[in-house]
C-alpha positions in Angstrom: 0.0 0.0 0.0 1.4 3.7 -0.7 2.0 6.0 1.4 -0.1 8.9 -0.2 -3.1 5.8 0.5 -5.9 7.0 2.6 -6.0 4.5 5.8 -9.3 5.2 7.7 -8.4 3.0 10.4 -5.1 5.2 11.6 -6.0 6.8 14.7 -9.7 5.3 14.8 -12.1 4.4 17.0 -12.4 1.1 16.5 -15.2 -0.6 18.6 -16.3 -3.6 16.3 -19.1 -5.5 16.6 -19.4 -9.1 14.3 -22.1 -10.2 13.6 -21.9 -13.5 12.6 -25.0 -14.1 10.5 -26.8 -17.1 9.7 -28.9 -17.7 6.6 -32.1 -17.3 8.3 -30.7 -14.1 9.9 -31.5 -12.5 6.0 -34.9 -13.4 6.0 -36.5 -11.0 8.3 -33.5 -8.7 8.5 -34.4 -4.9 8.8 -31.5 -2.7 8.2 -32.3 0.4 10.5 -33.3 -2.3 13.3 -29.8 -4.1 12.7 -28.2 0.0 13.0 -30.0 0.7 16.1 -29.2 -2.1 17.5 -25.5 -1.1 16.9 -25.7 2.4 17.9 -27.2 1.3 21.3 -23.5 -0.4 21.3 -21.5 2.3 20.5 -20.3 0.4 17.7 -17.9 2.3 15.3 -17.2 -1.1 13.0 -19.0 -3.9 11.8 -18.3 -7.0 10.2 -21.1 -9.1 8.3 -21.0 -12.6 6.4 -21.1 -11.7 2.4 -19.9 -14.6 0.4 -17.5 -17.6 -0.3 -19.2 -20.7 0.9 -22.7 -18.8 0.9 -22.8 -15.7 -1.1 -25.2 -13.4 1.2 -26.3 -11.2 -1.7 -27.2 -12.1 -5.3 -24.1 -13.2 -6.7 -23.5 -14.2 -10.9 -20.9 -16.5 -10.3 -21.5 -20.1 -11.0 -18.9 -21.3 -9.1 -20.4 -19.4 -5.5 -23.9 -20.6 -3.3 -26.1 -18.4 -3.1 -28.1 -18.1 0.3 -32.1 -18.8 -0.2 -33.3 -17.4 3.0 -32.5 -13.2 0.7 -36.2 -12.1 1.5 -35.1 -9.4 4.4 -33.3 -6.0 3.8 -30.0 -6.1 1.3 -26.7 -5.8 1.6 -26.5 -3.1 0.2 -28.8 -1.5 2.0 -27.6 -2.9 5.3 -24.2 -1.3 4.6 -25.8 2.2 3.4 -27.6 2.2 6.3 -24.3 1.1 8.7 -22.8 4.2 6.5 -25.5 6.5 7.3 -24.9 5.9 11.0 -21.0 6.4 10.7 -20.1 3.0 11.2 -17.1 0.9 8.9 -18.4 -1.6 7.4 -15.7 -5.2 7.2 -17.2 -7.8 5.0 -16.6 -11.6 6.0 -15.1 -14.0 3.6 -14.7 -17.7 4.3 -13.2 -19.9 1.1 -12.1 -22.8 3.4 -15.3 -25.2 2.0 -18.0 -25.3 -0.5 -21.1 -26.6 -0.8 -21.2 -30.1 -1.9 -23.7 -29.4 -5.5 -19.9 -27.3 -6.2 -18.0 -30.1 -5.1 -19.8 -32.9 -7.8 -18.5 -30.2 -10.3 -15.3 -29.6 -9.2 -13.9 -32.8 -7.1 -10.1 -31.6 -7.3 -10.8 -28.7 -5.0 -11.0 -30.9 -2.2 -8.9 -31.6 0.5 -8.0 -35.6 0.7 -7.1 -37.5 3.8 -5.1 -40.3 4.1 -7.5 -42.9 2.3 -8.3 -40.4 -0.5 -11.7 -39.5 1.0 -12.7 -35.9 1.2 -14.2 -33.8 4.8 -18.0 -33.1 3.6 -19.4 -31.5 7.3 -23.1 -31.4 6.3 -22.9 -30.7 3.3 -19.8 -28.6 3.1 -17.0 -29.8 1.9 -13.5 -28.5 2.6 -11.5 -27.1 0.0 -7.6 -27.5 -0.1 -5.6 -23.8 -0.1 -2.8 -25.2 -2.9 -6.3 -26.5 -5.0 -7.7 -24.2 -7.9 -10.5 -22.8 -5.6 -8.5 -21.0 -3.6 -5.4 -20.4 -5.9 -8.3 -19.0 -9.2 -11.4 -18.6 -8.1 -11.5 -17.1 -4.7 -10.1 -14.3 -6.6 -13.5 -13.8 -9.2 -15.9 -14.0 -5.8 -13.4 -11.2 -4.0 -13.9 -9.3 -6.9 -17.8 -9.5 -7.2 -17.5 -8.9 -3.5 -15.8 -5.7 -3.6 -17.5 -4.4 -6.8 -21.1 -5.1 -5.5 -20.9 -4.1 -1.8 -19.7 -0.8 -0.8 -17.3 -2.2 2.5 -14.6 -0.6 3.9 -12.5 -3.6 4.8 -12.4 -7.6 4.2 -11.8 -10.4 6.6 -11.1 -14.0 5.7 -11.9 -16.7 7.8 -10.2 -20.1 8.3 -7.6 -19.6 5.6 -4.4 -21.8 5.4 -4.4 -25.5 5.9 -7.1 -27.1 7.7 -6.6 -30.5 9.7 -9.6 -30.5 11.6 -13.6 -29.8 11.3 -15.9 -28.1 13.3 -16.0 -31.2 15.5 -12.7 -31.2 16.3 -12.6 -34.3 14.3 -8.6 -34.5 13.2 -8.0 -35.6 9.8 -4.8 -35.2 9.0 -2.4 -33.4 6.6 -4.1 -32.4 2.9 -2.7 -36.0 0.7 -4.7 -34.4 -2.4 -2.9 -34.2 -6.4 -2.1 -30.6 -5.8 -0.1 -31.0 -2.2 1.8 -34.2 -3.6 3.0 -32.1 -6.7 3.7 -28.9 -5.4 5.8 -30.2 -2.0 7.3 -32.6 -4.8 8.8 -29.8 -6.9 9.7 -28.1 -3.4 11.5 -31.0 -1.8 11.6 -33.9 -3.8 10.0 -36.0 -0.9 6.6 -37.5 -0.5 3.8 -35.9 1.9 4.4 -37.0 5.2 1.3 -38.9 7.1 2.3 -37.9 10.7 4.6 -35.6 12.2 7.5 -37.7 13.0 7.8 -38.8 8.9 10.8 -37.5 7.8 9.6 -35.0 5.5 7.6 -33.6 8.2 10.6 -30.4 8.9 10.4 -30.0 5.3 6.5 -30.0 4.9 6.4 -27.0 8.0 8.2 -25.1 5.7 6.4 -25.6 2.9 3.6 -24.6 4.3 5.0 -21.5 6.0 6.5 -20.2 2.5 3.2 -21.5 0.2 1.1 -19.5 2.9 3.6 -16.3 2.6 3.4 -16.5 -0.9 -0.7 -16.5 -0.8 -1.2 -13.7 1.4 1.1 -11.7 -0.5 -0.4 -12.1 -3.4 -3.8 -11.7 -2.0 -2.9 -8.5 -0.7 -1.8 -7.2 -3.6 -4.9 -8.2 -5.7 -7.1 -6.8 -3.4 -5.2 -3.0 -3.5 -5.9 -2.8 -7.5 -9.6 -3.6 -6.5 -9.4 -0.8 -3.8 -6.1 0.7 -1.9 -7.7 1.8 0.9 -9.5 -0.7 2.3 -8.8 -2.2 5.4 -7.3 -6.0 5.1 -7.1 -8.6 8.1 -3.5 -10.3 6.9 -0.3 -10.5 8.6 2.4 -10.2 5.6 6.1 -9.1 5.3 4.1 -5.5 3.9 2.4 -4.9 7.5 -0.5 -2.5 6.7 -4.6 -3.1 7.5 -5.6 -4.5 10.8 -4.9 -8.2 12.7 -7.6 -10.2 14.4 -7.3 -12.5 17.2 -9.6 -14.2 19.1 -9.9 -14.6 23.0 -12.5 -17.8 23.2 -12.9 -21.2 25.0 -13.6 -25.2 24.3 -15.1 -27.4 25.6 -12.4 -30.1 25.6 -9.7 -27.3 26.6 -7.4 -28.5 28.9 -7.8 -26.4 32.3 -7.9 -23.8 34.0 -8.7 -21.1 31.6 -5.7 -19.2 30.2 -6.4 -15.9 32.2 -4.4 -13.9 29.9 -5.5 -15.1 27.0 -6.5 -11.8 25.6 -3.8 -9.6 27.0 -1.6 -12.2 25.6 -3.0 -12.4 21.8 -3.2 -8.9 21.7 0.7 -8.0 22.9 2.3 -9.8 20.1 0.4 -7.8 16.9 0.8 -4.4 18.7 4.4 -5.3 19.5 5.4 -6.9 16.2 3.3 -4.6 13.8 3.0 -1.1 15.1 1.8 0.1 12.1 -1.0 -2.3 12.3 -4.2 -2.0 14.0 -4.7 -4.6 16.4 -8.1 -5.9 17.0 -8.6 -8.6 19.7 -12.5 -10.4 19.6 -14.2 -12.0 23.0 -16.2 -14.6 21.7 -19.2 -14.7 23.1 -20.0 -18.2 22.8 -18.2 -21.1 25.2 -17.4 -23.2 21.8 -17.9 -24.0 18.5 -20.8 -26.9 19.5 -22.7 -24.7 21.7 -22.6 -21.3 20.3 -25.7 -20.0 21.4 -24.7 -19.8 24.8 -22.1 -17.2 26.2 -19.2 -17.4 28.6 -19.6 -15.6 31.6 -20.5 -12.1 31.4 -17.7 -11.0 33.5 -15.3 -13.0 31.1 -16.6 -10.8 28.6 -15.6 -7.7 30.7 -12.0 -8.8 31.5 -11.5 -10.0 28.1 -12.3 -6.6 26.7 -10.9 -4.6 29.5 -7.4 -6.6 28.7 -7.7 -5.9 25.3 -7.4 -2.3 26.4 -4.6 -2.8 28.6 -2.6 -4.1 26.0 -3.0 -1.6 23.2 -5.7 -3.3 21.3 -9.0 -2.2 19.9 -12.4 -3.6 21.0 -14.1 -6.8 19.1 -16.9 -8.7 20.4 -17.9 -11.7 18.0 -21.7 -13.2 18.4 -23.5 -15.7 16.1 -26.4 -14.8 14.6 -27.6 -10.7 15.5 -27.6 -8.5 18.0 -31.4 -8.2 18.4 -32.5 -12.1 18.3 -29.7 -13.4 20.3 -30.7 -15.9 22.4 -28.4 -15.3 25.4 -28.1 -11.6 26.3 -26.0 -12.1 29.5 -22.8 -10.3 28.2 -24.4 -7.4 26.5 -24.1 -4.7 30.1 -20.4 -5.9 30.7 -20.0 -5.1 26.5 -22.2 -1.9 26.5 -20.0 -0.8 29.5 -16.5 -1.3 28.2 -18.3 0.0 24.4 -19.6 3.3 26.1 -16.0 3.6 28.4 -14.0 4.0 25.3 -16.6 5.5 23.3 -16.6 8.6 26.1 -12.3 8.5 26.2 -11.3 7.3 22.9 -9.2 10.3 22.2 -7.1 8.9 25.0 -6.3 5.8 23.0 -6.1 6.9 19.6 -1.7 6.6 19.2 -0.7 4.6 22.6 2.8 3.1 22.4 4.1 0.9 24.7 7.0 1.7 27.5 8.3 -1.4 28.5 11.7 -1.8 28.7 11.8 -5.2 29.4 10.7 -7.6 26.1 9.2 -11.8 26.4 10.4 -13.4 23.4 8.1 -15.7 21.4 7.8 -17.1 17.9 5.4 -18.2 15.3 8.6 -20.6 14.0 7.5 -23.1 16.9 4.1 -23.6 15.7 5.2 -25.1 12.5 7.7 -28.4 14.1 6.9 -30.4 16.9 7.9 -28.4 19.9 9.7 -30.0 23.6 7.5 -28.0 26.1 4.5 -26.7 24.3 5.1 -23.5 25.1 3.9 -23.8 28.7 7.3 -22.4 29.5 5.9 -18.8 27.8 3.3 -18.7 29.4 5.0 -19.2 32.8 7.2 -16.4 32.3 3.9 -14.1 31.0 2.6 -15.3 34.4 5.9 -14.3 35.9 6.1 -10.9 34.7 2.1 -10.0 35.0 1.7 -11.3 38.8 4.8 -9.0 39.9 3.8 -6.2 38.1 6.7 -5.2 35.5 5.6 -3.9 32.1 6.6 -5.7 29.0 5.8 -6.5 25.7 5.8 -9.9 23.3 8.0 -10.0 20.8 8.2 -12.4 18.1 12.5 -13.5 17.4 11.0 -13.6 13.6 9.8 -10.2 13.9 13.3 -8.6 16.5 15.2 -7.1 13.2 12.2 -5.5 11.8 10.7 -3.9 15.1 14.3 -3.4 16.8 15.2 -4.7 20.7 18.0 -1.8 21.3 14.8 0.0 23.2 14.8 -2.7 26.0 16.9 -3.1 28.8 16.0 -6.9 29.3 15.3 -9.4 27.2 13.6 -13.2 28.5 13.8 -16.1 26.2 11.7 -18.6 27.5 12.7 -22.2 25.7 13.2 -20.3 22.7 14.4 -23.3 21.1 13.6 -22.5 17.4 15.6 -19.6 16.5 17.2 -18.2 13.6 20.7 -17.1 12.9 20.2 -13.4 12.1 17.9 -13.4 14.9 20.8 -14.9 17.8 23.0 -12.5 16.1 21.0 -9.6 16.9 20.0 -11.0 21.0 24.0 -11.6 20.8 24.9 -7.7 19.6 21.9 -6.8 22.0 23.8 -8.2 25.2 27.7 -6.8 23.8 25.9 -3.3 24.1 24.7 -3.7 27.4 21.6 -5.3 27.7 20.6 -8.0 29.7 19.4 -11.6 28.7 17.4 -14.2 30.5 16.8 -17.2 28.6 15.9 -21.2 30.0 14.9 -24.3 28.6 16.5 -25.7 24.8 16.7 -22.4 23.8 18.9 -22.0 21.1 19.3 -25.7 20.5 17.2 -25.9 17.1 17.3 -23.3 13.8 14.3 -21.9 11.7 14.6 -25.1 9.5 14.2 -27.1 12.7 17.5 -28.4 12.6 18.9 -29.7 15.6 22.4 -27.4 16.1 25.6 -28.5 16.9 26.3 -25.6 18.9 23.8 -22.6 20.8 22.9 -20.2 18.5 23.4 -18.0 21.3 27.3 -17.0 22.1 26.1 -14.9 24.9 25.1 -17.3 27.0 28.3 -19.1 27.1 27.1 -23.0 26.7 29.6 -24.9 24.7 27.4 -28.4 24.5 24.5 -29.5 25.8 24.2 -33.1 27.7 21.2 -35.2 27.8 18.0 -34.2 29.4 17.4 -35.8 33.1 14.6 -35.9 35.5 15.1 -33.8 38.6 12.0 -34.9 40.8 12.3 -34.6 44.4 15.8 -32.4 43.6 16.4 -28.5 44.9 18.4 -25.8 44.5 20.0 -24.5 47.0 19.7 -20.5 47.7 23.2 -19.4 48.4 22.6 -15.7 46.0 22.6 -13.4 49.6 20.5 -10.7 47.7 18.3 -13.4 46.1 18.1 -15.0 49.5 17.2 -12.0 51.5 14.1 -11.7 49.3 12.9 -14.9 50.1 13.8 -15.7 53.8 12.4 -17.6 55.5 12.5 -20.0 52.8 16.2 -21.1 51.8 15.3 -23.9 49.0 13.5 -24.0 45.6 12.0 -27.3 44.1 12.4 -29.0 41.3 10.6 -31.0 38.9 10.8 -32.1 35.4 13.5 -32.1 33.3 16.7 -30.4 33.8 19.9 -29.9 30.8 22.8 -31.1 31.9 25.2 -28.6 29.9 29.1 -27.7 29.5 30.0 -23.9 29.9 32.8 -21.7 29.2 35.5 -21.4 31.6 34.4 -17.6 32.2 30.5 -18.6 33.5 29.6 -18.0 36.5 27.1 -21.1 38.3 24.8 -19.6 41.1 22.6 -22.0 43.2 23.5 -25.6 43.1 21.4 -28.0 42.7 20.6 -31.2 45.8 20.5 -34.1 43.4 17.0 -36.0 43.5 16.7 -37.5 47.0 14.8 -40.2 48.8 10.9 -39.0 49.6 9.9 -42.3 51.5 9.6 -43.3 53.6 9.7 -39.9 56.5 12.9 -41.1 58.0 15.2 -41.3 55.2 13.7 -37.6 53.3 17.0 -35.8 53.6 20.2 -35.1 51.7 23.8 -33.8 52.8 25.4 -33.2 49.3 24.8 -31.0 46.7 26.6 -30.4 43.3 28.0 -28.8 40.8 24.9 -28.2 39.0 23.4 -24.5 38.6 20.1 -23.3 39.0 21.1 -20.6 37.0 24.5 -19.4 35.1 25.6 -16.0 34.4 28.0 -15.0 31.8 29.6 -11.5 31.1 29.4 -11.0 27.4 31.0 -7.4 26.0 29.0 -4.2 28.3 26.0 -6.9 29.2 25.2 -10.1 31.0 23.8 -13.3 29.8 21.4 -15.7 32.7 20.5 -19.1 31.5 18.3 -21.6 33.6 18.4 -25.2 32.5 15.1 -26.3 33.7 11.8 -25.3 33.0 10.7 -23.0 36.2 7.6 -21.3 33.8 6.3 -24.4 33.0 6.6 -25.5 36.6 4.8 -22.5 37.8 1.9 -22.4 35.2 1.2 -26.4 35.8 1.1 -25.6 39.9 1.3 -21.9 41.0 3.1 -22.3 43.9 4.9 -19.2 45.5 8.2 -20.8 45.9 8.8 -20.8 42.2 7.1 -17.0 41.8 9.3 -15.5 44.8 12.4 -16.9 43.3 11.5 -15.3 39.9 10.5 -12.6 41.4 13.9 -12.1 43.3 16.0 -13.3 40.5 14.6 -10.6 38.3 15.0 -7.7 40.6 18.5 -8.8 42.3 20.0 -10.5 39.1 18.8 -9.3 35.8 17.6 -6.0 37.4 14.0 -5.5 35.4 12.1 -2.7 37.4 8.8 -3.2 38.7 5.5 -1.1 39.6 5.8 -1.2 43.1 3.1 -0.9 45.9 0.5 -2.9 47.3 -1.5 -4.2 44.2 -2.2 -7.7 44.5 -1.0 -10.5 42.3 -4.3 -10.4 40.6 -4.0 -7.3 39.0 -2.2 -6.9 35.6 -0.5 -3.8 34.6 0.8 -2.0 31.7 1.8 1.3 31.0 1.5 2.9 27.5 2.7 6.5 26.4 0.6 8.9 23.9 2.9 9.2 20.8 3.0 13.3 21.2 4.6 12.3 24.7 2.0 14.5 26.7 0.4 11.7 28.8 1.0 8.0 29.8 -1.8 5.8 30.6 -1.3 2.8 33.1 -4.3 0.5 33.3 -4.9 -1.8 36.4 -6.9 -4.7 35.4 -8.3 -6.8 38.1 -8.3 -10.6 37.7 -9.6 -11.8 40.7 -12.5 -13.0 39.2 -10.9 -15.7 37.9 -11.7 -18.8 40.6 -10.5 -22.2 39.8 -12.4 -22.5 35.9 -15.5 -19.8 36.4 -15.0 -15.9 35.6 -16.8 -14.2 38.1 -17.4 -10.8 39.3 -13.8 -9.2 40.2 -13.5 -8.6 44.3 -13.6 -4.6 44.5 -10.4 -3.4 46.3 -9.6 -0.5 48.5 -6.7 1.9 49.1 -4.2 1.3 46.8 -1.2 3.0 46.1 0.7 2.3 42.6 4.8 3.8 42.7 6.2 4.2 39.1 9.9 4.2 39.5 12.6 6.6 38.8 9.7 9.3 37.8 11.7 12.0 38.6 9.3 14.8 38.7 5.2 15.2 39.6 3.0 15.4 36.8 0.4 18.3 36.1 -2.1 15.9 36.7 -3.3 12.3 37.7 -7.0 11.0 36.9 -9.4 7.9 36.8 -10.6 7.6 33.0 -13.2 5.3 34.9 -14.1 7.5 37.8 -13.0 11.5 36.4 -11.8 11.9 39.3 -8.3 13.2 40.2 -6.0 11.2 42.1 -3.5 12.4 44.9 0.1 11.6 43.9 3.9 12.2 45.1 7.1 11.6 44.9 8.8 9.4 46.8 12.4 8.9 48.0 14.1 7.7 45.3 12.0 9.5 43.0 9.1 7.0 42.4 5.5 8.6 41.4 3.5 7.1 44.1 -0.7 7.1 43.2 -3.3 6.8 45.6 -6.4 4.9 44.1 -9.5 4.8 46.3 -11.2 1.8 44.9 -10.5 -0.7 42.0 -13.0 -2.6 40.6 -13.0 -4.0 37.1 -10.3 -2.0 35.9 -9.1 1.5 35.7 -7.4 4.0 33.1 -4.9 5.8 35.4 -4.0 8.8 32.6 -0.8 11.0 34.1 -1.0 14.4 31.9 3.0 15.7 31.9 
């Protein structure tokens, strides 16, 4: 897209609203109803089914199923009328499946499991992305689409290749003509049949270059239709807006990912700034029962996260707003909907302050990965339960967006990892930053090679040993500041596997380890020796420092939660790798972040309150009294300090060392704490 392109969605006020609409929604549909329904919302955007597997509007294209149940208002009117109220209009596009009358026709659009047979789910029938459909004709029905309805945007739905249906039913990797010839001339292999097959590396590749390749191209079709609309696709071009999606399932495993939407809305606003980011709370609990929502105060954290993070506002129903048949959610909705509607020029060009920076990757994703990444989501956990502010950055994504901004970086079994991206954590550390990393990470590149040696030369590992279970083993706290922070306590446990690694002669090991000990019987549970084995290492590397753990302490603390693992984390990051924290006496349960308007003439730091979240129910949040938030090293007091939620102003000082202390009355769902320099 040019730069003398119009983008409507810079700087907008994005509340969207989809409406995920069924056939029979168009029979009695009436578009001013279907606006005032909307309005009542606040609603700024909306997105509405138009065509692909059902063409919601009268299409001319043979090769596209029209909907029967057309008898209610148009689209085209429906959009006039969404225009007439002010609100964007983001048409829904899903080319994943056809209906099977298309299918008879054209049989080599399918997608073919292992025995040949094709997926037909009631009567649609999934379509493989390397097959004709999707390669030729997707592009005539995105052109009818664009030329017939007057929409300021496009979304496509379940794009890329599909292994599952709407059941959950698993069916395996595409074994159709098209896959076999195309990964043939790609690798000279056969499809693989599971993921341990040989060609399985070279099949994740494939997929990841044949999908870069379609979305580029995609992108580029859809700008000679119209440059300025609004496009939901992630590309190497980053322009348009990217959707993810906070939901459940039913056969999930437990407890609820808390974070979930704080967490899918971080990465896009970290690794594509010049994207908008555009979180959705589902409404419904899964894709079997979605006629009945989640929790309604699930709905309000989601969206209040969302927030938090830098995101805009999505909420995602089936069917309309008006004959919905569970209306529990709407007030929380309507409340965080009218909140932002009343403040939105306060988070038109947020920008993130963190200094400190939670690696992931999308490279994982595509090979079969050692811990799942539970270890990620420990350290998210980590950072969010003691309050320091940070963002999620992809290692794919570090050369484009830059690290040099942070002071820490935390590499949480970053095992898939790329040369040019080690080289630039490496350079990172030389100049003085700091690096945490544990697990494999390192150990594997972005071909999902296994490497000979650590991609990382900052860390100072020079081989890696076989893995060993340390159950029932401890580390012994011998680090005096790391220590003082956790008195009483004087051990931290163990479980799971633990990498037995060789180190340069210059690293430093810190904590050793009590080998695994006899538990049983009472008598006989103790142990005089320890060894030479760290908890964690530290090595100096040029103006910086490099801290490796060998175990798995995130993936410890997000399978049990205990305290031991979090006050050791807690203490390792203050006293060791030195990442600041918002101090006072918020509780666990309440996530931070702190964002900065781009003119620099206010920050914004949100407290969200999580303590809703009991076991696997979302309930109402406990309200809490008399806190007080310190920012540190502020240096000077503000003009001002107010509650977005409240208006009210808020007493603040400075403390000794220069911290902005805040004194918040009351907390309940969340707040907006905006500090006007």
């Amino acid at each position: 897209m040019g730069d003398n392109v119009k983008k409507w969605w810079d700087g907008y006020p994005w509340r969207l609203i989809q409406t995920n609409l069924r056939e029979i929604d168009m029979e009695d549909i009436d578009a001013d109803a279907y606006v005032r329904e909307l309005k009542s919302f606040k609603a700024t955007v909306v997105m509405i089914n138009t065509s692909g597997i059902i063409a919601s509007y009268p299409t001319k294209l043979p090769y596209q199923y029209q909907s029967q149940y057309l008898k209610g208002g148009s689209l085209e009117k429906i959009i006039a009328a969404c225009h007439g109220a002010g609100i964007k209009v983001l048409a829904r596009t899903d080319f994943s499946k056809v209906r099977y009358p298309l299918y008879q026709k054209h049989p080599e659009w399918a997608y073919r499991d292992l025995q040949g047979n094709i997926v037909n789910y009631e009567g649609d029938v999934h379509c493989c992305v390397n097959g004709e459909y999707q390669r030729k004709y997707m592009y005539g029905i995105v052109r009818e689409t664009l030329e017939t309805l007057d929409v300021d945007g496009i979304f496509f739905n379940m794009g890329g290749y599909q292994i599952s249906d709407y059941s959950n039913n698993y069916h395996g990797f595409c074994q159709c003509g098209n896959c076999a010839r195309l990964f043939g001339e790609y690798s000279g292999m056969e499809l693989p049949k599971k993921d341990t097959d040989a060609s399985y590396t070279a099949y994740s590749l494939f997929r990841q270059e044949t999908m870069a390749k379609y979305n580029r191209e995609l992108i580029e079709f859809i700008q000679t239709i119209n440059p300025e609309l609004a496009i939901c696709c992630v590309s190497e071009k980053p322009d348009g807006y990217i959707r993810q999606e906070s939901n459940t399932a039913l056969d999930r495993a437990l407890p609820h990912w808390q974070y979930d939407a704080t967490a899918s809305t971080k990465w896009a606003v970290a690794n594509y700034p010049h994207m908008l980011a555009s979180t959705n709370s589902v409404d419904f609990i899964d894709i079997p029962v979605r006629h009945v929502s989640v929790s309604p105060a699930q709905q309000g954290l989601r969206l209040a996260q969302v927030l938090a993070a830098g995101g805009r506002l999505d909420y995602y129903l089936i069917g309309r707003l008006d004959n919905h048949e569970d209306k529990t959610g709407y007030t929380y909705i309507k409340d965080m909907y009218h909140y932002h509607a009343a403040n939105e020029d306060s988070y038109r060009s947020l920008k993130s302050v963190a200094d400190v920076a939670l690696f992931n990757t999308f490279l994982g994703r595509g090979a079969r990965r050692r811990n799942s990444g539970g270890e990620f989501r420990g350290w998210y956990r980590f950072l969010a339960e003691t309050h320091r502010p940070f963002d999620v950055v992809l290692s794919e994504r570090a050369g484009s967006i830059g690290i040099d901004r942070y002071k820490t970086l935390i590499l949480p079994d970053l095992d898939t990892i790329s040369d040019s991206a080690a080289a630039l954590i490496d350079k990172f550390v030389d100049d003085g930053g700091v690096l945490v990393a544990s697990g494999s990470t390192g150990w594997t590149d972005d071909s999902y090679k296994p490497r000979a040696q650590n991609a990382l030369k900052s860390l100072g590992i020079e081989r890696k040993h076989l893995y060993g279970n340390v159950r029932s083993a401890y580390f012994q706290v011998d680090n005096d500041d790391i220590a003082k922070s956790m008195a009483p306590c004087s051990l931290i446990y163990a479980d799971g596997d633990y990498i037995y690694s060789g180190y340069d002669e210059n690293v430093k090991g810190f904590m050793p380890m009590r080998p695994p000990q006899p538990f049983g019987p009472p008598e006989r549970c103790y142990t005089k020796n320890t060894s030479d084995w760290p908890c964690y290492t530290m090595n100096g590397y040029g103006k910086g420092k490099a801290f490796y753990m060998p175990w798995y302490p995130g993936s410890i603390y997000l399978r049990q939660g205990y305290v031991n693992t979090l006050n050791f984390v807690d203490a390792f990051l203050s006293n060791a790798a030195g990442a600041a924290q918002i101090g006072g006496n918020l509780s666990p349960m309440v996530e931070t972040s702190l964002m900065e308007d781009a003119s620099g003439s206010f920050a914004l730091l949100h407290l969200v309150n999580g303590s809703g979240h009991f076991g696997t129910s979302f309930f109402d949040p406990v309200r809490m009294y008399g806190l007080n938030i310190v920012l540190p090293k502020y240096g000077k007091l503000p003009a001002s300090v107010v509650s977005l939620v409240t208006g009210a102003s808020l007493k603040h000082s400075l403390d000794g060392s220069g911290g902005l202390v805040i004194e918040l009355p009351e907390l309940g769902l969340f707040d907006a704490i905006k500090i006007i320099y």
